[in-house]
Biotite code that builds the C-alpha atoms (Angstrom):
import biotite.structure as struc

atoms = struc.array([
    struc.Atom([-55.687, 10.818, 90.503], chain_id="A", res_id=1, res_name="UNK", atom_name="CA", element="C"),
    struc.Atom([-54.236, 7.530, 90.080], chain_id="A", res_id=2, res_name="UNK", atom_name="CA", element="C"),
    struc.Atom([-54.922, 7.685, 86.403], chain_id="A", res_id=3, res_name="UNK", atom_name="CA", element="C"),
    struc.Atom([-53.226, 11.088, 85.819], chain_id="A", res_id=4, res_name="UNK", atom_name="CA", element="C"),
    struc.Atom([-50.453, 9.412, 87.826], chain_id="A", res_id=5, res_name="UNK", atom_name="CA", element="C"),
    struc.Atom([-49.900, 6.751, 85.728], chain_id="A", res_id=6, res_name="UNK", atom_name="CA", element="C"),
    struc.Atom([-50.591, 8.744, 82.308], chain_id="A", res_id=7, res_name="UNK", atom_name="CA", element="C"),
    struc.Atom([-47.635, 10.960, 83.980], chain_id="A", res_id=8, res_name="UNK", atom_name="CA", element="C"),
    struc.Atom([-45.707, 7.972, 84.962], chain_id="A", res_id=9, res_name="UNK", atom_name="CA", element="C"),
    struc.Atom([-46.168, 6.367, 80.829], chain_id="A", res_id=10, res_name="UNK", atom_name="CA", element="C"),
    struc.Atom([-45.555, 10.027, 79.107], chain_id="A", res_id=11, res_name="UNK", atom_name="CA", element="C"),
    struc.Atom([-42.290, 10.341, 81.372], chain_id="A", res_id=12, res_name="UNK", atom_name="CA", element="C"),
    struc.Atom([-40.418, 6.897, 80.893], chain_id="A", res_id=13, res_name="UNK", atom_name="CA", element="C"),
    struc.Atom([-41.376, 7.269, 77.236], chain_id="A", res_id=14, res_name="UNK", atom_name="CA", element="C"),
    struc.Atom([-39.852, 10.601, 76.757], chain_id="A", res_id=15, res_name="UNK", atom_name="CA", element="C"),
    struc.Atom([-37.066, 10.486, 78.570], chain_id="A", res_id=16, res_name="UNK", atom_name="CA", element="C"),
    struc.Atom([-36.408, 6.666, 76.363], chain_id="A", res_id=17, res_name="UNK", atom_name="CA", element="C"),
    struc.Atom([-37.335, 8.783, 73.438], chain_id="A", res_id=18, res_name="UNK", atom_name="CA", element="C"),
    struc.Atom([-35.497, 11.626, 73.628], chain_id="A", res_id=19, res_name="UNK", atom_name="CA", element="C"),
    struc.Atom([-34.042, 13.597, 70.880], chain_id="A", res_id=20, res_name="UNK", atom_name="CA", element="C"),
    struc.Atom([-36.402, 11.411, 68.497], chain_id="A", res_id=21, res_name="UNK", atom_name="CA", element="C"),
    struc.Atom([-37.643, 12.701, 65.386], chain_id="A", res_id=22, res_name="UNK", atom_name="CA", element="C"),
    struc.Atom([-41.532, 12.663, 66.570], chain_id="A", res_id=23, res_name="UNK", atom_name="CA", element="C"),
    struc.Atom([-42.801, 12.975, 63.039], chain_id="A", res_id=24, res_name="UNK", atom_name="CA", element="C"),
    struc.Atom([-41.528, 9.626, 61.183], chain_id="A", res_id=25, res_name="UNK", atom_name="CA", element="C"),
    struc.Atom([-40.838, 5.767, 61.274], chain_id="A", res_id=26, res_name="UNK", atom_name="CA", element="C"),
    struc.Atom([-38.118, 4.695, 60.357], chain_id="A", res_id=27, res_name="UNK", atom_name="CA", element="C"),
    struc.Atom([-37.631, 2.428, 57.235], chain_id="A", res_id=28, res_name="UNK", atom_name="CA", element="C"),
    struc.Atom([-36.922, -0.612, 59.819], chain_id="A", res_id=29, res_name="UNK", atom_name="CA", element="C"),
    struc.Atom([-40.278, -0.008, 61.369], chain_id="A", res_id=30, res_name="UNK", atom_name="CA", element="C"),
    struc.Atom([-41.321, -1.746, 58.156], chain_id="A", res_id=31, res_name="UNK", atom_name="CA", element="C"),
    struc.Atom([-41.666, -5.534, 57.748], chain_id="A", res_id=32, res_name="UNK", atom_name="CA", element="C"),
    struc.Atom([-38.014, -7.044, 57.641], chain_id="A", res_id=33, res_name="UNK", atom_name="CA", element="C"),
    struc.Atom([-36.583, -10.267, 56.252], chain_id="A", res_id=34, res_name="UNK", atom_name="CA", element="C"),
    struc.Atom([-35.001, -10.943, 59.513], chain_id="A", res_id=35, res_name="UNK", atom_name="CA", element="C"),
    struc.Atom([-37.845, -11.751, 61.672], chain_id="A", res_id=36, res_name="UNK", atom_name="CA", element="C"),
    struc.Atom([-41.905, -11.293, 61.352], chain_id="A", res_id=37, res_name="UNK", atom_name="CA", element="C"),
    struc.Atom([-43.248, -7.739, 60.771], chain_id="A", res_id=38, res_name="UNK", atom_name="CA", element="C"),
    struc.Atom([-42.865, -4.781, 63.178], chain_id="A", res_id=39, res_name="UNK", atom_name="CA", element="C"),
    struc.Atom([-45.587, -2.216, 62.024], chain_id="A", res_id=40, res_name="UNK", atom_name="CA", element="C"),
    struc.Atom([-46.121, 1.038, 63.479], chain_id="A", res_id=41, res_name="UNK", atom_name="CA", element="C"),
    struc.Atom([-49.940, 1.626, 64.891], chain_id="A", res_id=42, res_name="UNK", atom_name="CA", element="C"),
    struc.Atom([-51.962, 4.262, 66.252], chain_id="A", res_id=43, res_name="UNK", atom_name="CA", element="C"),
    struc.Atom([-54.081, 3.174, 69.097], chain_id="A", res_id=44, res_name="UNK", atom_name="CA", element="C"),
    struc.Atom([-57.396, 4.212, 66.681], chain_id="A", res_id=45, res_name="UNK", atom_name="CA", element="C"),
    struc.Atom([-55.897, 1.381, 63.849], chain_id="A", res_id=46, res_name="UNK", atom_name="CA", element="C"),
    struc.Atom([-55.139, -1.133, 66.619], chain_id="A", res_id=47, res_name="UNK", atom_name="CA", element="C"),
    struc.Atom([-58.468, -0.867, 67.548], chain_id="A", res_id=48, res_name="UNK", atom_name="CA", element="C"),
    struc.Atom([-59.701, -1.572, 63.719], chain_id="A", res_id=49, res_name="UNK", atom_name="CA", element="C"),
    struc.Atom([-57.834, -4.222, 63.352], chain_id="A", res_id=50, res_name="UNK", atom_name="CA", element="C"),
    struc.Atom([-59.479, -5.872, 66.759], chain_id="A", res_id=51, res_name="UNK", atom_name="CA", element="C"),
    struc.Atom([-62.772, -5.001, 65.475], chain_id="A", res_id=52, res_name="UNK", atom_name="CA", element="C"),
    struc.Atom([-62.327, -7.166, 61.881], chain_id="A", res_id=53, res_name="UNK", atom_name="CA", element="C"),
    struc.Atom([-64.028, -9.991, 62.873], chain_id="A", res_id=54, res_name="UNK", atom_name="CA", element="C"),
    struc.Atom([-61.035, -12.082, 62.242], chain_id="A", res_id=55, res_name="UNK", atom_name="CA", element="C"),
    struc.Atom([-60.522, -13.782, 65.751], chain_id="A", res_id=56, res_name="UNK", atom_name="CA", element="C"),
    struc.Atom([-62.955, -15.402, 68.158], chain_id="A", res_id=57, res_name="UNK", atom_name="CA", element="C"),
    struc.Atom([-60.728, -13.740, 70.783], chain_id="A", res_id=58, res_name="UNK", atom_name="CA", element="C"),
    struc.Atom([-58.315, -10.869, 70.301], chain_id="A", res_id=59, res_name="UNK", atom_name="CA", element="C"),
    struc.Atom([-55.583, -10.075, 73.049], chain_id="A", res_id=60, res_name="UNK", atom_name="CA", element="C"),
    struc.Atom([-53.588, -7.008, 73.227], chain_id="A", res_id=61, res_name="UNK", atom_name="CA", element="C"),
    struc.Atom([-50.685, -6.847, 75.081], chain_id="A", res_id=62, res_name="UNK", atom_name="CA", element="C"),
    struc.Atom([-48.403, -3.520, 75.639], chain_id="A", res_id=63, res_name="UNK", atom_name="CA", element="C"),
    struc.Atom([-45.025, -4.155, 76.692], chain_id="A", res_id=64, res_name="UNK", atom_name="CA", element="C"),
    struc.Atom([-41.463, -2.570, 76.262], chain_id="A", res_id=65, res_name="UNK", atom_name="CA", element="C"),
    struc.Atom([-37.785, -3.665, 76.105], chain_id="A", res_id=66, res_name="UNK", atom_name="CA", element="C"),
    struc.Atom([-37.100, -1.749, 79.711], chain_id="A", res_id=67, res_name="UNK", atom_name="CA", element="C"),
    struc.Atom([-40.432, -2.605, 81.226], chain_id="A", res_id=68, res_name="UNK", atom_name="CA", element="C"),
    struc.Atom([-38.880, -6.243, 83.434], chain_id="A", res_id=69, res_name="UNK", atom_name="CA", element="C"),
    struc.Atom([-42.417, -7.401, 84.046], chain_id="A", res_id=70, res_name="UNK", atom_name="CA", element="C"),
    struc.Atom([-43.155, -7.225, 80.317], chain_id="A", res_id=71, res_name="UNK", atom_name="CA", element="C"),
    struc.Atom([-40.195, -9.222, 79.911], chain_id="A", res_id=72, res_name="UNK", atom_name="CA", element="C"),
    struc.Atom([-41.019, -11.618, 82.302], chain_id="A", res_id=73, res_name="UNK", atom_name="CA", element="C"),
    struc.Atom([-44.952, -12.567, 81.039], chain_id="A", res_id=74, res_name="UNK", atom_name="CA", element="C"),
    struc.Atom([-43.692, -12.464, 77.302], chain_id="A", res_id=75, res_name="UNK", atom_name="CA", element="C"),
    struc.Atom([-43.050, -16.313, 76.777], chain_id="A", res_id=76, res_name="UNK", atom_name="CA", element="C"),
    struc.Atom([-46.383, -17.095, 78.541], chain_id="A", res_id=77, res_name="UNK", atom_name="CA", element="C"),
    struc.Atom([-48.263, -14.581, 76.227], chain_id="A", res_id=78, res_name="UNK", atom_name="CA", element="C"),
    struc.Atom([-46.033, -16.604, 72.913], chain_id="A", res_id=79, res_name="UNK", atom_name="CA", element="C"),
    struc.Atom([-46.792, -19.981, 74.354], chain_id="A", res_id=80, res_name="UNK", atom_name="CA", element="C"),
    struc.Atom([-50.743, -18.886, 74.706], chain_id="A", res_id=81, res_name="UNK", atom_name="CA", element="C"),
    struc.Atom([-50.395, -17.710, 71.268], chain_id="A", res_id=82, res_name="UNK", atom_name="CA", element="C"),
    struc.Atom([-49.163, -21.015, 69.661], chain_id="A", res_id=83, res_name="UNK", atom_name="CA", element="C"),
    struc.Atom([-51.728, -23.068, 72.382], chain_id="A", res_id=84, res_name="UNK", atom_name="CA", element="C"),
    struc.Atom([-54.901, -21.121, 70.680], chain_id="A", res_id=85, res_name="UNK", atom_name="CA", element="C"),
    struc.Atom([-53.859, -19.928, 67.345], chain_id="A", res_id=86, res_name="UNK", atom_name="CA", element="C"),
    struc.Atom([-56.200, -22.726, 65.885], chain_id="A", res_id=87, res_name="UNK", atom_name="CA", element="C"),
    struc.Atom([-59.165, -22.247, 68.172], chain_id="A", res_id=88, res_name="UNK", atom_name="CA", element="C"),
    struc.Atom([-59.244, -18.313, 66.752], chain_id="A", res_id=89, res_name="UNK", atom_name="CA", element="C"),
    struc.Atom([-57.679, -16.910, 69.419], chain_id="A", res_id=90, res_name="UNK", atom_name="CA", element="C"),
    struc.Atom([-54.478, -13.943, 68.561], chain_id="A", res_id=91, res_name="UNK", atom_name="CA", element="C"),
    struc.Atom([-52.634, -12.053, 70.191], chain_id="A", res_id=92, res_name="UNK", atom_name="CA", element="C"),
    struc.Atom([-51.541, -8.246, 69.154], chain_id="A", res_id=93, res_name="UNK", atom_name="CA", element="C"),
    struc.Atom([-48.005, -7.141, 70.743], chain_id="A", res_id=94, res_name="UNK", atom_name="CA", element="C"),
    struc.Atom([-47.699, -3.759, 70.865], chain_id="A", res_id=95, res_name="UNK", atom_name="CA", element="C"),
    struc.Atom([-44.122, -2.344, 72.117], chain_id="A", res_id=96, res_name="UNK", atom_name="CA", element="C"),
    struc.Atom([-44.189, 1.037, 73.362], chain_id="A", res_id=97, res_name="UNK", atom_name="CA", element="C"),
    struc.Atom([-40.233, 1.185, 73.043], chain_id="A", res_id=98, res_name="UNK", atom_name="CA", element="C"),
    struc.Atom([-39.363, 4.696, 70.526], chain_id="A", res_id=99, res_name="UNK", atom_name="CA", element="C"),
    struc.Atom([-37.565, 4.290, 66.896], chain_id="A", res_id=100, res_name="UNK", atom_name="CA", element="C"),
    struc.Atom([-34.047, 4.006, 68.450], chain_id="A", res_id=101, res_name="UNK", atom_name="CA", element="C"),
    struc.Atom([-34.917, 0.562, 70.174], chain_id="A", res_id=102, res_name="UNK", atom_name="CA", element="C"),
    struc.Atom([-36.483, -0.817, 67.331], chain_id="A", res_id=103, res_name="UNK", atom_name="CA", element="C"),
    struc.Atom([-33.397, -3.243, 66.386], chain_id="A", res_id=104, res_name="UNK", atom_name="CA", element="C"),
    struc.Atom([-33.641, -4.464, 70.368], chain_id="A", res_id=105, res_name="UNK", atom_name="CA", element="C"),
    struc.Atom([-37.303, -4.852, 70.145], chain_id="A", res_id=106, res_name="UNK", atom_name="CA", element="C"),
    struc.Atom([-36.722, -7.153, 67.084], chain_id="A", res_id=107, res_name="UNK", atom_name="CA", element="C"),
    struc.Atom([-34.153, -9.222, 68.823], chain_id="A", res_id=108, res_name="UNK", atom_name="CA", element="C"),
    struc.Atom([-36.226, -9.561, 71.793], chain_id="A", res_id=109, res_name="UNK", atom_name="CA", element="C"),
    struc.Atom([-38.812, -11.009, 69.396], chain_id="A", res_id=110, res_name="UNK", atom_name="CA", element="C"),
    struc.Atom([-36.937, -13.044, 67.250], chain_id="A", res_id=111, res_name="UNK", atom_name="CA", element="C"),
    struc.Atom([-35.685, -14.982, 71.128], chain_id="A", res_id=112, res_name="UNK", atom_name="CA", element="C"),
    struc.Atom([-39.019, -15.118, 72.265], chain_id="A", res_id=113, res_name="UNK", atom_name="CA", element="C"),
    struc.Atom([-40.096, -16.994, 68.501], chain_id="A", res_id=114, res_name="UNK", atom_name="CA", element="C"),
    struc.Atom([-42.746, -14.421, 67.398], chain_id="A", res_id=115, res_name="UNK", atom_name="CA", element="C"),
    struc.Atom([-44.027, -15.646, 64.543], chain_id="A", res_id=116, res_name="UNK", atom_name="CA", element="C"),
    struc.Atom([-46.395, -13.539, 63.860], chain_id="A", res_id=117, res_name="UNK", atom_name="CA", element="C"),
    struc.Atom([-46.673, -9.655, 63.047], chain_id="A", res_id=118, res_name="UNK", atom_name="CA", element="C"),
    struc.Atom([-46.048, -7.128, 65.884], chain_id="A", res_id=119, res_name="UNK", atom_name="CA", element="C"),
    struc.Atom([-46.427, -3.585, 66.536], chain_id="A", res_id=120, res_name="UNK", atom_name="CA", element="C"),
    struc.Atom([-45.168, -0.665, 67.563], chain_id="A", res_id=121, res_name="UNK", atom_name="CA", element="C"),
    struc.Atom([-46.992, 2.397, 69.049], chain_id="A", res_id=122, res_name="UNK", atom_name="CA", element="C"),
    struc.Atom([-46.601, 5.454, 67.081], chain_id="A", res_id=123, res_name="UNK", atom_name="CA", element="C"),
    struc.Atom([-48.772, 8.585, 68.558], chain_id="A", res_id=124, res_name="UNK", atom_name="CA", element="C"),
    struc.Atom([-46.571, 10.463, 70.588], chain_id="A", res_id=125, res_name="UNK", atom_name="CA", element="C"),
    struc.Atom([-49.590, 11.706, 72.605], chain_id="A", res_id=126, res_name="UNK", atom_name="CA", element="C"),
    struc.Atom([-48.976, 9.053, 75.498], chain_id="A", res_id=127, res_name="UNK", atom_name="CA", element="C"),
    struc.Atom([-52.707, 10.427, 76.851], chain_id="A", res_id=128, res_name="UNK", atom_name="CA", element="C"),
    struc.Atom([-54.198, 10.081, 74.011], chain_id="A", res_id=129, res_name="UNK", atom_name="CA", element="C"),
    struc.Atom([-53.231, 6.386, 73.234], chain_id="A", res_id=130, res_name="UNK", atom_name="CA", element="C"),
    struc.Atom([-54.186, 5.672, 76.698], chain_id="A", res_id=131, res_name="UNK", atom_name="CA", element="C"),
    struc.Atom([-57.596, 7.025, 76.736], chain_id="A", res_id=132, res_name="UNK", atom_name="CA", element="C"),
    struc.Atom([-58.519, 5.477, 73.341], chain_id="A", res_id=133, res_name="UNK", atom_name="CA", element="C"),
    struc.Atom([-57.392, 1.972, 73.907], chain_id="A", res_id=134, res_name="UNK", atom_name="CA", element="C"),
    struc.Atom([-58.833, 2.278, 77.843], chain_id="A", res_id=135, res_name="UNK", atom_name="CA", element="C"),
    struc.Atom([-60.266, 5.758, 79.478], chain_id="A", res_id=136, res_name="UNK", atom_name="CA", element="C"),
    struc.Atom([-59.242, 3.631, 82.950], chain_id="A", res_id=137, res_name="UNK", atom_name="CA", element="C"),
    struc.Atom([-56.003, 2.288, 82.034], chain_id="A", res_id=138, res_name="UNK", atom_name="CA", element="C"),
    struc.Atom([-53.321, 4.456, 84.228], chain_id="A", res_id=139, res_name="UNK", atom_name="CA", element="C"),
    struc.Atom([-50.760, 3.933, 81.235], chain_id="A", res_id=140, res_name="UNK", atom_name="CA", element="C"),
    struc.Atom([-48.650, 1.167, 83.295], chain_id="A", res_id=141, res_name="UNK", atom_name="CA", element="C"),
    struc.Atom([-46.993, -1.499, 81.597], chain_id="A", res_id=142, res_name="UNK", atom_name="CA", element="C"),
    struc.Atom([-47.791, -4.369, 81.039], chain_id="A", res_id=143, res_name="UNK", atom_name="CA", element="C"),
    struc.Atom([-51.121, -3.831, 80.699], chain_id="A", res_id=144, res_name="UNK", atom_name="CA", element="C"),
    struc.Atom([-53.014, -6.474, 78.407], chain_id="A", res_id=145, res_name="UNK", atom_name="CA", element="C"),
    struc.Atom([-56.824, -6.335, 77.111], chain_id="A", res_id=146, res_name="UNK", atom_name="CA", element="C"),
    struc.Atom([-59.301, -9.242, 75.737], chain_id="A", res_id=147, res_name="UNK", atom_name="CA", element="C"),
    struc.Atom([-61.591, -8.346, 73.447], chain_id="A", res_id=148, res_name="UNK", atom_name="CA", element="C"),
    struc.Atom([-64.213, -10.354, 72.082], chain_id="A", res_id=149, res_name="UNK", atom_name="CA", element="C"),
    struc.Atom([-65.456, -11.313, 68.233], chain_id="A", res_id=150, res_name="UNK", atom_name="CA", element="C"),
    struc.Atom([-67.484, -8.165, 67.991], chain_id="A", res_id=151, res_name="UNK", atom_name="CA", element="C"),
    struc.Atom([-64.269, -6.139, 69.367], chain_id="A", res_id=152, res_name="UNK", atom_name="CA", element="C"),
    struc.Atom([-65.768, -5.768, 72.660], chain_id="A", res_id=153, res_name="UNK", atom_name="CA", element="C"),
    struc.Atom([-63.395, -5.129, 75.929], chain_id="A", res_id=154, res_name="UNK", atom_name="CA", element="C"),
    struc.Atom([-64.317, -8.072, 77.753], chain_id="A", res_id=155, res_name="UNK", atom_name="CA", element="C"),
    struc.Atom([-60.822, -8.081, 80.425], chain_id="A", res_id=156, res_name="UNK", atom_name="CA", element="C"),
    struc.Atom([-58.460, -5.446, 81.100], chain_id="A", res_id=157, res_name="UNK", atom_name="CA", element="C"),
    struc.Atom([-55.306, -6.676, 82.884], chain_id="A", res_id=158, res_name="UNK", atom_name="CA", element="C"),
    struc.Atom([-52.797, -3.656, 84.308], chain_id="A", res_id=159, res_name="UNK", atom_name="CA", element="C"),
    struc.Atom([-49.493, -5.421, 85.733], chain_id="A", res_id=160, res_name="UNK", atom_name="CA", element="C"),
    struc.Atom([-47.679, -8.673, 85.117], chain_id="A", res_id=161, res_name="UNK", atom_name="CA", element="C"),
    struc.Atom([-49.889, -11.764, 84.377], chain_id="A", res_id=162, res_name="UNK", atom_name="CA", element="C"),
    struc.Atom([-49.568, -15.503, 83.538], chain_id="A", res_id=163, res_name="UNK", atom_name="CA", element="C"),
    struc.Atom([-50.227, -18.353, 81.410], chain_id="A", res_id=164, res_name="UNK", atom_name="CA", element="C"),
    struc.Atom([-52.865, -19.513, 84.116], chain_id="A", res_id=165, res_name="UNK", atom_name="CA", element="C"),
    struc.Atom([-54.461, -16.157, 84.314], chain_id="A", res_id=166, res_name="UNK", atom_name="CA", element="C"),
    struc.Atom([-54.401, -15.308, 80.498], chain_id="A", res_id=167, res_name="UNK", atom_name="CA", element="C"),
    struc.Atom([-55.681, -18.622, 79.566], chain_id="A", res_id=168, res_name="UNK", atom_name="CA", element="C"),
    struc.Atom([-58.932, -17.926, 82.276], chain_id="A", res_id=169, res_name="UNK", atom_name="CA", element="C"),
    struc.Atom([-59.198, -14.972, 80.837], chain_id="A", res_id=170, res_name="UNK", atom_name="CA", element="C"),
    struc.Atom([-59.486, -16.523, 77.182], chain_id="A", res_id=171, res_name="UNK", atom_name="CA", element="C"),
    struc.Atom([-61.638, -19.324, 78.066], chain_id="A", res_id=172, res_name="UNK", atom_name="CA", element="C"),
    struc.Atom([-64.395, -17.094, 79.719], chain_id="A", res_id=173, res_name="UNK", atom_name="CA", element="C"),
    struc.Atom([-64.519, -14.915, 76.017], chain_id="A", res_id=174, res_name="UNK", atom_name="CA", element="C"),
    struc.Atom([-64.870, -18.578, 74.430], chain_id="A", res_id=175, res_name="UNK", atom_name="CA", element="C"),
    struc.Atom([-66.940, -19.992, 76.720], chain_id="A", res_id=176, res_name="UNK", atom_name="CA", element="C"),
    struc.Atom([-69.571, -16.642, 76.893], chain_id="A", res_id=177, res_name="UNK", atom_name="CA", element="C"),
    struc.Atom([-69.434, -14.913, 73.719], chain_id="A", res_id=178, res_name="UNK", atom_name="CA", element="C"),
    struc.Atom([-72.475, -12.934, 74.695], chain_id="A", res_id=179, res_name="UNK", atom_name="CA", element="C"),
])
């Protein structure tokens, strides 16, 4: 019940932010920019590719938004565990669930929070679907932030605001136990 709740709750915010959207394209500034690293659009099914290349000892995924405050809030300690573990193979994969229309906000909130690094940006308008793929128990609240293993394995799943202390324990365990 909770789940449908919070499906509801995800699939409500986002289309009442979204609406009057085209649903069926990105825009051209969805694209990689000159003014700031790479905002690319992602279905839940290529996010979870790209965790599953073998490319990081430690992948985290973090979905946020622009309107979400507790997103906000646990950005700079997600960036500054970014730049801590970068060289011991750990990244970090920010997806914003903000629609087409916020796009040039979601790029300025990047560019003050010094993101580096490519970013995302969910496109599947099925809210449910997205949900269920990256999570089948994630309600669809934001933020919500997963750690996945080398082998792309869901080792945490984190619904609600975190911390540096709390990400970083979360990190070291994956490190620490690879399995």
């Amino acid at each position: 019940m909770q789940r449908a709740i919070g499906a509801i709750s995800l699939t409500l915010v986002l289309g009442l932010a979204g609406a009057g959207r085209s649903a069926q394209t990105r825009p051209s500034s969805a694209r990689p920019q000159r003014d700031g690293a790479p905002i690319l659009p992602i279905t839940a099914a290529k996010l979870l590719e790209r965790v599953r290349d073998g490319k990081a000892r430690v992948t985290i995924v973090n979905l946020w938004a622009t309107f979400c405050q507790p997103c906000v809030e646990e950005f700079p300690d997600l960036v500054r565990l970014e730049k801590t573990y970068r060289d011991r193979g750990v990244r970090v994969f920010f997806v914003s669930v903000d629609f087409d229309s916020e796009l040039p906000a979601v790029r300025r909130f990047l560019r003050q929070q010094g993101v580096d690094f490519p970013t995302f940006l969910k496109a599947e308008d099925d809210d449910t679907a997205f949900i269920n793929t990256l999570h089948p128990e994630w309600s669809g609240a934001l933020p919500a932030t997963f750690v996945y293993d080398a082998q792309g394995r869901l080792r945490h799943f984190h619904e609600g605001k975190g911390d540096f202390a709390l990400f970083e324990r979360l990190i070291q365990d994956v490190l620490k136990n690879p399995m």
